[in-house]
C-alpha positions in Angstrom: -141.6 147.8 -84.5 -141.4 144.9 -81.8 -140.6 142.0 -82.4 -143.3 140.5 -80.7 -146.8 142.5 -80.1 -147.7 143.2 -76.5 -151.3 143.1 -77.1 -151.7 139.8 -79.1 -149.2 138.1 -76.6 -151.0 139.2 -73.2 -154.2 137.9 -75.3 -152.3 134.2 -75.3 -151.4 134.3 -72.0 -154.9 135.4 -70.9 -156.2 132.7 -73.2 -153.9 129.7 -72.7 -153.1 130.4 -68.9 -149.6 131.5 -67.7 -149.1 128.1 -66.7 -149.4 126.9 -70.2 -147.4 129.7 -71.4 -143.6 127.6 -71.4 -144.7 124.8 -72.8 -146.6 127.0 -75.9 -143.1 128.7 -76.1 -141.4 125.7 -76.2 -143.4 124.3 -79.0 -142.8 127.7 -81.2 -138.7 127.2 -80.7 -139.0 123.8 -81.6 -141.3 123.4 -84.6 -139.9 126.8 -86.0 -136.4 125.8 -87.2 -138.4 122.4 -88.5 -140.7 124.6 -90.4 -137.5 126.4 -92.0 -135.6 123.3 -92.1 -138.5 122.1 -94.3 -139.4 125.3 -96.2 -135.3 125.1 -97.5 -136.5 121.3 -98.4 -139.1 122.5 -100.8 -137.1 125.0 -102.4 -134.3 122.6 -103.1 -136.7 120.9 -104.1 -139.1 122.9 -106.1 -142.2 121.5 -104.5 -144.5 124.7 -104.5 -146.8 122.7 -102.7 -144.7 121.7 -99.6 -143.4 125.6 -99.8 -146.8 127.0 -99.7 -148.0 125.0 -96.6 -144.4 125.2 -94.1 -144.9 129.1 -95.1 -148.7 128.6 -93.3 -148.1 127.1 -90.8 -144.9 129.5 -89.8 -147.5 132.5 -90.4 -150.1 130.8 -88.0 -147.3 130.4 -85.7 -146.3 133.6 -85.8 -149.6 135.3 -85.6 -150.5 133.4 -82.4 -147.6 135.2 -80.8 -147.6 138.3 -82.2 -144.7 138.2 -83.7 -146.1 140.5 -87.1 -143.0 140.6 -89.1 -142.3 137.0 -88.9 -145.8 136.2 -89.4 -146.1 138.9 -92.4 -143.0 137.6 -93.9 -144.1 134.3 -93.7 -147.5 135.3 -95.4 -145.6 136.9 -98.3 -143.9 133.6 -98.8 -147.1 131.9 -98.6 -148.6 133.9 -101.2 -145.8 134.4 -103.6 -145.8 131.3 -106.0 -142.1 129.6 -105.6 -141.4 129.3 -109.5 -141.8 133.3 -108.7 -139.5 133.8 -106.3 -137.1 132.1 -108.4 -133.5 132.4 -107.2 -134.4 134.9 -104.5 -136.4 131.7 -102.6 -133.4 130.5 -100.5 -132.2 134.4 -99.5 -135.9 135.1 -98.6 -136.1 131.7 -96.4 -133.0 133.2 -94.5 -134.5 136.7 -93.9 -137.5 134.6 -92.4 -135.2 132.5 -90.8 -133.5 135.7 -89.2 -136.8 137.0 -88.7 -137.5 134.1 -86.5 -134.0 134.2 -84.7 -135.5 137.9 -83.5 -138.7 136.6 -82.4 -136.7 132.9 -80.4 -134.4 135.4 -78.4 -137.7 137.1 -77.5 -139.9 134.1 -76.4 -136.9 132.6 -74.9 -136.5 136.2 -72.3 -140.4 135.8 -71.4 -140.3 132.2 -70.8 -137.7 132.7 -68.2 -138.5 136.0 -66.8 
């Protein structure tokens, strides 16, 4: 699977302009390693509350690129109840965070092609 789908991406650029494109790209690699930053807050934490809603808003991130892995990922986290995930909470907030390494390298070869 790619890391980043060609249909929903040529959607946002048709959508938000080329033009717009770096700066949309931009925001993505910043608030993304945030959004982890604070997702590893929560589960330190235990705030299921702060967990639930950095694992949204990485999904709607994702999903407006079309990066489906990291968005699904995301999603799972969103929807899995942290006193669930237990133990496993940090480990699965690295897989997302590699998840989203995959999908930065990506945006980071369009914005500069």
């Amino acid at each position: 699977m790619a890391v980043i789908d060609e249909q929903v991406f040529a959607a946002l650029v048709d959508s938000a302009g080329a033009d717009f494109m770096p700066e949309l790209i931009d925001s993505f690699l910043e608030d993304g390693p945030q959004g982890l930053a604070a997702l590893r807050a929560a589960v330190a934490a235990g705030d299921a509350a702060a967990f639930r809603r950095g694992a949204h808003s990485l999904k709607s991130n994702g999903v407006t690129f079309g990066a489906r892995a990291f968005a699904d990922t995301a999603r799972e986290l969103e929807h899995t109840p942290l006193a669930e995930l237990g133990g496993t909470a940090a480990a699965r907030v690295d897989a997302l965070g590699a998840l989203f390494d995959a999908v930065a390298a990506a945006l980071r070869e369009r914005r500069h092609a």
